[in-house]
N, C-alpha and C positions, 0 to 999 in steps of 0.2 A: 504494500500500500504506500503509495505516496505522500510524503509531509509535507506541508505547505507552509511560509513561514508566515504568521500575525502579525498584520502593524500593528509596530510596539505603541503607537500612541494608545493604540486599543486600551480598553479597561481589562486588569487581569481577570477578573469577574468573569467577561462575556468573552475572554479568551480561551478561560477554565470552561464553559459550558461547551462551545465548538468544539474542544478537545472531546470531550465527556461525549458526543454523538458523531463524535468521527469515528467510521470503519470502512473497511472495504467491501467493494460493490458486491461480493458475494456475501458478505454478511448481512447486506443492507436489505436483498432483496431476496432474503433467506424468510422473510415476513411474508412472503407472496402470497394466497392460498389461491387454491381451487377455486375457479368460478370469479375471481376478481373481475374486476373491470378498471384497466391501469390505463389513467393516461399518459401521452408522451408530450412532453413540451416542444412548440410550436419551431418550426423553420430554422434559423440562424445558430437559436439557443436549442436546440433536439439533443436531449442528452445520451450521445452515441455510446459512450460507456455503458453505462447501465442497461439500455437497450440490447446492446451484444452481449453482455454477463447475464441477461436475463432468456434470453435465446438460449445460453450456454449451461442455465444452472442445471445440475444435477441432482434434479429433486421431481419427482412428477406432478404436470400442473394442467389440470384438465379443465376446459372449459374459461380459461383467460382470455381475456378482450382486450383490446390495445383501442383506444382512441386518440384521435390526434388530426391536427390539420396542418397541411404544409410540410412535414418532417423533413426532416433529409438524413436519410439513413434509419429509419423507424423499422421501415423493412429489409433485410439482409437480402444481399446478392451475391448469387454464388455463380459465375461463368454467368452472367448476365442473365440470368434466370431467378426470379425471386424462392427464396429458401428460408419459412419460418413455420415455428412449431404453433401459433398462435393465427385466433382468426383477428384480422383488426377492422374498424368503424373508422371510417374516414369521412372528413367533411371537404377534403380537396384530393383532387386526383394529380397528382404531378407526375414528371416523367416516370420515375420512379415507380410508382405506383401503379400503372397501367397494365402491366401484365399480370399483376397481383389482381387485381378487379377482375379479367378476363377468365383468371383460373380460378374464381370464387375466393380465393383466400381471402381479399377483404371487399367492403361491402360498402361503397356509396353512399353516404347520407344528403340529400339535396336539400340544404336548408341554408340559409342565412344564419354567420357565426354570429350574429349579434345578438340571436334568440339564444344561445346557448347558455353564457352565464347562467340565465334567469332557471333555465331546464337544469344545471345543475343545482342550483340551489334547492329547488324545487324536487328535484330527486326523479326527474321525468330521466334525465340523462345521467345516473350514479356514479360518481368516481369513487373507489374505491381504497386505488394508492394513486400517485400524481408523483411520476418519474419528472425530475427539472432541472434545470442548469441555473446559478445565479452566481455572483459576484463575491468578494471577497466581502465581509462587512466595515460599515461603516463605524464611527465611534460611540454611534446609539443603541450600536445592537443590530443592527438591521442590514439583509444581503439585499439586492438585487436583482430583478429580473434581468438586469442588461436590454438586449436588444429584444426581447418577446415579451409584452406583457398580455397581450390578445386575451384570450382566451384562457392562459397559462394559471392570470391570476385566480377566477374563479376557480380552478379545478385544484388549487393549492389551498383555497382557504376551503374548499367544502371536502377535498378526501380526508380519509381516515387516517391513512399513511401516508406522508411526503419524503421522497429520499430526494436529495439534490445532490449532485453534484459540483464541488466548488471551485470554481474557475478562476486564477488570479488575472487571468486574460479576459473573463468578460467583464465591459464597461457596466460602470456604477452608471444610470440611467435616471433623471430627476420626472415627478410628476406624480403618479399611482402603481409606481416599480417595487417599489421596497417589500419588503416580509420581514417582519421579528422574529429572529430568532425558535422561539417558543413553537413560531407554526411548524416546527423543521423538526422531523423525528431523525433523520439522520444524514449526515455528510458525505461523502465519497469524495476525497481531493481528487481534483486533476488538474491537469497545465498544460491540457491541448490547445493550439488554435481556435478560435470560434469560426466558427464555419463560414467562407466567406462566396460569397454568391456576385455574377455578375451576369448579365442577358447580354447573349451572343448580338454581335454586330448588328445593325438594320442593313438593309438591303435597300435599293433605289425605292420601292413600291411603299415602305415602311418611313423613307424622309419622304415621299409626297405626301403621305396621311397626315405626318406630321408635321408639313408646313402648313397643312391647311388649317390642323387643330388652333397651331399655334397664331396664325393669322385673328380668331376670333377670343382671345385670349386678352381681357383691355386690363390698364392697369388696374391696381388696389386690389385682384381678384382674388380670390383664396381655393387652391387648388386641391382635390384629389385626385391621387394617379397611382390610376391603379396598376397591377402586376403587367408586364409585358413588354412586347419592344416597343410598339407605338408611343404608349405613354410617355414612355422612360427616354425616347428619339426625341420628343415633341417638346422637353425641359430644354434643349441643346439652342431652340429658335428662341426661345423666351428673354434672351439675354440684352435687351434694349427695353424692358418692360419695367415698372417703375412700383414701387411697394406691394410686391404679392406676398401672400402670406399661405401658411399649406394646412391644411385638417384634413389628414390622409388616413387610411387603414394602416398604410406601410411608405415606409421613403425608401430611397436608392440612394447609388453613388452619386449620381449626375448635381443633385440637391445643392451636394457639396457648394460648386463649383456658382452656383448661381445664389447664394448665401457669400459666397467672400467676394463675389463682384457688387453685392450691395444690393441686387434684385430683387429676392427674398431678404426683406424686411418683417412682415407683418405689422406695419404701422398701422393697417389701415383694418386690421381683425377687430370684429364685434365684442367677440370673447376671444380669452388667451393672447390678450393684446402683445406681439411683439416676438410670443411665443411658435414655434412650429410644436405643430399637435400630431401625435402619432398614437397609433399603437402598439408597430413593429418597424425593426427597418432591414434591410436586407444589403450587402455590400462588401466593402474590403476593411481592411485593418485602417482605412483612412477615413472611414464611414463614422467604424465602429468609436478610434482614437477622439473623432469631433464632437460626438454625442456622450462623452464620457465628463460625468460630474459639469456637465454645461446646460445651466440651468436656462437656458434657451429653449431647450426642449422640451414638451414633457410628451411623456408616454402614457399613456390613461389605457383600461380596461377597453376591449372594443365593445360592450353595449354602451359604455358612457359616449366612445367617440361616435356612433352612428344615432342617438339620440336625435329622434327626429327634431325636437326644440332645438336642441344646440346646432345640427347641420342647417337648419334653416335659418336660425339667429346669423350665420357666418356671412359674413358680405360678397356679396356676388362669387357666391360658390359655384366652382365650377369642375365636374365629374369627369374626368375621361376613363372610360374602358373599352376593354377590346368582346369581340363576340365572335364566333366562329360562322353562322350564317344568319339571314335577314330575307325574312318572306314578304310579299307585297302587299300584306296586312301593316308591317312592321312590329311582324312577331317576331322576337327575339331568342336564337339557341347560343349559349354562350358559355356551355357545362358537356354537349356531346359533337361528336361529328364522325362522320360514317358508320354511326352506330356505335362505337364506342367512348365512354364517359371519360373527358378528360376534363381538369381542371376543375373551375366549383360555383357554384353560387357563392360562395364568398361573402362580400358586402354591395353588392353591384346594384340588386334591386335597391338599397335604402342609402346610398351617395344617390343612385338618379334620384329619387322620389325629395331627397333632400335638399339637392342645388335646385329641383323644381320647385322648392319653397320658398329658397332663399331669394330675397330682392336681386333682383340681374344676374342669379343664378344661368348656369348652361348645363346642363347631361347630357354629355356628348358618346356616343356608342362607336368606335371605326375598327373595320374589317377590310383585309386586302379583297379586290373583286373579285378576285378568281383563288382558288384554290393553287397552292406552291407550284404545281405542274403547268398549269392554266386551263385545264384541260374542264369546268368546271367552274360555272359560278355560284360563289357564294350569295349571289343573293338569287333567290327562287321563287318560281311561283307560288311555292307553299311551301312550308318545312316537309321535312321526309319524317320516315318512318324512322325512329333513332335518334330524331334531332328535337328533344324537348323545351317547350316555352321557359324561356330563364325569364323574359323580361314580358309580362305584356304589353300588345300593341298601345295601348292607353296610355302607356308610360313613357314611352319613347318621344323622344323628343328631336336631337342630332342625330342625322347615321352620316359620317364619312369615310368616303372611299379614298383614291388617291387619283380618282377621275372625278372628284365634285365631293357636295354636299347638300343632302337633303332635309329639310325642315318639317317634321312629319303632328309634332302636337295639334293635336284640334283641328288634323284635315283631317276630307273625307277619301273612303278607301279609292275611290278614283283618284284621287290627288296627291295619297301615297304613292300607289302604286306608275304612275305617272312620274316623280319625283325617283322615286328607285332606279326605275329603269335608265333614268337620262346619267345615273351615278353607278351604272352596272362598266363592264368591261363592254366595248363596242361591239364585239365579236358574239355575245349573247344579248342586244339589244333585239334583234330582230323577233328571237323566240320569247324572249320575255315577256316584250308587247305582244306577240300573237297568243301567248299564254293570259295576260291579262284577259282580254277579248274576249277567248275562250270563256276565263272564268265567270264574267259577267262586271270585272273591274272597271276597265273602257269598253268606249262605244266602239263599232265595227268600222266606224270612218278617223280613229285615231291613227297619226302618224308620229312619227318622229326621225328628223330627218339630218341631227349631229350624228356621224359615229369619230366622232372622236372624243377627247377630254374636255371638258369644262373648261373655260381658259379663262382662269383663275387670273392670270398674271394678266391680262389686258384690264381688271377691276382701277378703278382711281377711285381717290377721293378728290372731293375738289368741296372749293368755298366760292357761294355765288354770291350777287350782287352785295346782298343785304346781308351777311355776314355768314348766313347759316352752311352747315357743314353735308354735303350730300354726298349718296355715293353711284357714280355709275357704272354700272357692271354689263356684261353682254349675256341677252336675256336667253330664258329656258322656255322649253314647251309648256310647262306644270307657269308659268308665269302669266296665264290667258285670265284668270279675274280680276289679277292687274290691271290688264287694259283694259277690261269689261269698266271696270270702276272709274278708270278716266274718261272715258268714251260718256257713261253714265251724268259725269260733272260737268260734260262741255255744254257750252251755250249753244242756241239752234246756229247762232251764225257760225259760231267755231266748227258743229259740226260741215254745217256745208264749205267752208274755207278748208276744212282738211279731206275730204271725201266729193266734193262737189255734188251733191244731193243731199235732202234733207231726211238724208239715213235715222229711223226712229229704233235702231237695235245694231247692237253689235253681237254677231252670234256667234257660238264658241268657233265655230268653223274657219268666220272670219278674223279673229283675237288670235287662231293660232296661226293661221299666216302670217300676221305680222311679227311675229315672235317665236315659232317652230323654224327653226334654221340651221344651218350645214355649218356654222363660221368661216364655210371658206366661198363659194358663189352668193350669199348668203351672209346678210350679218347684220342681229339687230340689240340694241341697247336697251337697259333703262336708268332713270333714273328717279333711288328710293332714299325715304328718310327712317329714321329710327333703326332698332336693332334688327340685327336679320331676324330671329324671331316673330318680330313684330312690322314689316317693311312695310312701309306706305309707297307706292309706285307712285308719282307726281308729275312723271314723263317718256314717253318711250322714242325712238327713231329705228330705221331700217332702210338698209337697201336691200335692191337686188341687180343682178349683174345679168344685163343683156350683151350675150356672146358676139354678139355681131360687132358690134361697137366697143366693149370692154369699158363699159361705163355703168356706173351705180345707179338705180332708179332709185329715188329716196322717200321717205315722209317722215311726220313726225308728228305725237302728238303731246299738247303739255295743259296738266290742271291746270282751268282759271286762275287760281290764285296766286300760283304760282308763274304765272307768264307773268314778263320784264323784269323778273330776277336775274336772267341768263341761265336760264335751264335750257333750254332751246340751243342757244352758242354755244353750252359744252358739251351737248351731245351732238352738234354737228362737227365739233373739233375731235371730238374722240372718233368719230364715225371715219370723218376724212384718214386721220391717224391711221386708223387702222386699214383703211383703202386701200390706201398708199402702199403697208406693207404687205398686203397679197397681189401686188401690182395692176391695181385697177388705173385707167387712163382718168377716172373725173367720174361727175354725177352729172343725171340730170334728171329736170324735174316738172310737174306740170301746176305750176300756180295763179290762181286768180288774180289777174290784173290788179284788183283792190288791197292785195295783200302785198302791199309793201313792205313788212318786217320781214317777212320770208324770201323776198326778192332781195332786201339787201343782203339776208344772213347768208344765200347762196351765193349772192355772187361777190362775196370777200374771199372766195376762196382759189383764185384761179383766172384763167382769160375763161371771160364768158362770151355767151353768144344768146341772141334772147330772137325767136319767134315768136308771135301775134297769132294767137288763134282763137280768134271772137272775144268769149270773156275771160280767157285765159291767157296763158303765157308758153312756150314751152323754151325752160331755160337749162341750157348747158355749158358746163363749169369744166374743162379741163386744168389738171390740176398744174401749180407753179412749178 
């Protein structure tokens, strides 16, 4: 057995007591009986010793249950094949643990670990010993959970038996980490490493997801981010962002790095003012070293951190997680995929449900569009058989791909499903929308005619006349009540100056031509105010490109209220912009003699040429 030596500031008292319940792991876990129900502590802190002495005792133990979420090394491997004498309850499937589920040994729990505390206490979920890793203690008496208090804590204060293992390597962690002494029936020294964890590289598909997260990401936000590569990519963009503060399940490495650049502040947190809030954190010895005795931190039980009052108190909290597939409902599977269960429900449903509470909260869901191969989109007409609801449709709110972004709250299932599709891989738009149709999602006369990406990067912000801040972006098919609603606001005479007839309806038919387009023969804008969530459309423009001539036919149309701001001038300067770069020669256009604003705003752009045809005009603008 291993000695460990006591900071001598320690009191000899609570020196003499750790002495008094230190033994080695075979003696510790000589307590075991038949029929226990032992948990294993969480992720980072998974106390590998005891777990393999307890594999290895020499004693017969029939009917043992192992609980645990997250572990790393809970289950032994032997030649890459799991090898354990015990059945386990798991509430996360990790890599690890996948062949172990498949050959029964352990056994899926689909629930939400924030319910758990309450089920143990409660005795719905019984612990009976609570295997744990914690810290060296303090001068009060009290060790450490270090890096895991999740779940860990409850199952230490409500087992029978707690053996720990004690770690002079794992950090002293501030918040709701601590244990006295007293709860601690027995010690097991060790002076391993703590376990240190990093997510393999992203890949090109994984920085487009996450520059798009990171694009909607405004300052003072308070971030959760959850396990994965996306998440943990999308921290890398944030680095020009200005007091964010974190209320996570779990932190990473990347954290670090945007905490000493001054980004992460938490000035601007509801609660935990200043504080990063966690429950666990996952990482390297640089992680672990910064979170140590840094009362910056704190680490809280995870029912306390997913408390609906507290995630919603949090100032524009904002969710990101990832999901494995997304059906044209905007049903959510995020725990299986081709039938078999990986990963967990986690915390996922009650972060979304939480940043949807919080004031200028975001729940943001992103998946790559296609499956690793490509051979396969992730998003579907319907979930499969093996792919169950983690999130319901109700609840969702973001899905981003790394070809766009869909805004799915409080539409309806045409407007979902319409919105998926245009943020699918190109390559299965075709059958997607024939699948919708089929289903009864869209009508039989729906098109859509981008196959390519979202083109994200042609978005601007701009400040018009009178100060305000707008933004215009290049519109979508799913964008047609948009114009329905400006169409709706014009005056009789607007509408005939934009339409030349005193058109009494704009029918969806018509709303999506002006806004269903290729962006390359093909391209049309808008311009909206407020958050994407919430986008008020106030102007739209578009041409199209007659091949004979290689010229833009254009229109345009802008809310009352909004014309003689220069809403109009910036969507004709963005329009030209981008003309230009797909090598269009100029626009032309056909306007009413009486409409002088539109006469001048066309023809600042180029050598024109102007025809006279009755009460019209027909003007063309090739470009300078």
């Amino acid at each position: 057995m291993e000695t460990i030596p006591i900071n001598p500031e320690i009191d000899a008292a609570i020196a003499e007591k750790i002495a008094a319940k230190t033994v080695s792991a075979e003696a510790a876990l000589s307590h075991v009986q038949s029929g226990n129900r032992v948990f294993v502590g969480s992720a980072c802190a998974t106390p590998r010793l005891l777990v393999e002495t307890l594999e290895q005792l020499d004693k017969p133990l029939d009917d043992v249950k192992l609980l645990h979420f997250l572990a790393s090394g809970a289950i032994p491997m032997v030649d890459g094949k799991p090898k354990t004498r015990f059945q386990h309850k798991i509430f996360f499937v990790g890599s690890d643990d996948r062949e172990a589920v498949k050959q029964g040994k352990a056994h899926y729990i689909p629930v939400s670990i924030a319910h758990l505390p309450a089920l143990m206490e409660q005795g719905k979920i019984p612990v009976d010993v609570a295997l744990i890793q914690v810290s060296m203690p303090d001068v009060h008496g009290n060790v450490s959970l270090g890096v895991s208090v999740d779940i860990t804590l409850a199952a230490a204060l409500n087992a029978r038996l707690v053996i720990a293992e004690l770690n002079p390597n794992m950090p002293f962690t501030h918040g709701a980490s601590a244990i006295p002494l007293e709860k601690i029936d027995f010690f097991v020294p060790v002076q391993t490493p703590v376990t240190e964890y990093v997510h393999n590289p992203a890949g090109r598909i994984a920085e487009q997801i996450a520059r798009y997260v990171a694009r909607i990401i405004s300052d003072d936000s308070t971030l959760h981010i959850g396990l994965g590569k996306i998440p943990n990519e999308m921290l890398k963009y944030l680095s020009n962002r200005q007091n964010l503060g974190i209320h996570s399940d779990v932190i990473t490495e990347p954290l670090v790095d945007l905490i000493q650049k001054g980004v992460v502040t938490g000035e601007k947190k509801s609660n935990h003012h200043g504080q990063v809030v966690t429950s666990f954190c996952m990482g390297t010895r640089r992680l672990y070293d910064f979170v140590n005795n840094n009362a910056s931190f704190s680490f809280q039980p995870i029912d306390y951190i997913c408390r609906p009052d507290i995630l919603a108190a949090n100032h524009k909290l904002v969710s990101i997680t990832q999901a494995f597939a997304v059906d044209l409902m905007g049903q959510v599977c995020a725990d299986q995929f081709d039938g078999e269960f990986y990963s967990g429900v986690s915390v996922q449903p009650d972060f979304l449900r939480g940043a949807a509470s919080s004031p200028g909260g975001k729940p943001i869901i992103c998946l790559a569009a296609t499956t690793d191969d490509g051979k396969e989109s992730r998003i579907r007409p319907l979930l499969r058989e093996g792919e169950g609801v983690t999130i319901a449709r109700s609840d969702v709110h973001y899905v981003i791909t790394e070809y766009g972004m869909a805004y799915l709250f409080c539409k309806s299932i045409q407007e979902r499903a319409l919105a998926l599709i245009e943020i699918a891989h190109p390559d299965f738009r075709p059958w997607l929308l024939q699948e919708a149709i089929r289903l009864g999602y869209l009508r039989t006369t729906q098109t859509l005619k981008s196959r390519v990406a979202y083109p994200e990067a042609e978005e601007r912000e701009i400040l018009v006349k009178t100060g305000e801040r707008i933004l215009i972006r290049p519109s979508r098919a799913s964008d047609v009540q948009g114009l329905q609603d400006i169409f709706y606001n014009l005056r009789p005479e607007d509408v005939y100056t934009r339409f030349f007839t005193h058109l009494k309806s704009l029918t969806e038919a018509k709303a999506q031509h002006l806004c269903n387009v290729d962006y390359e023969h093909e391209m049309a804008f808008i311009a909206v105010t407020g958050d994407r969530e919430n986008e008020k459309v106030i102007g739209s423009s578009c041409y199209f490109v007659d091949q004979t001539d290689n010229l833009g036919e254009v229109a345009y149309m802008i809310r009352p209220e909004w014309q003689a701001r220069g809403v109009g001038s910036a969507l004709h300067r963005r329009m030209m912009e981008y003309a230009k770069s797909k090598g269009i020669r100029g626009f032309k256009a056909d306007i009413l003699s009486s409409n002088e604003k539109m006469q001048r705003l066309i023809c600042q752009s180029g050598k024109t040429s102007t025809h006279s045809c009755g009460e019209s005009n027909e003007v063309v603008v090739i470009f300078a």
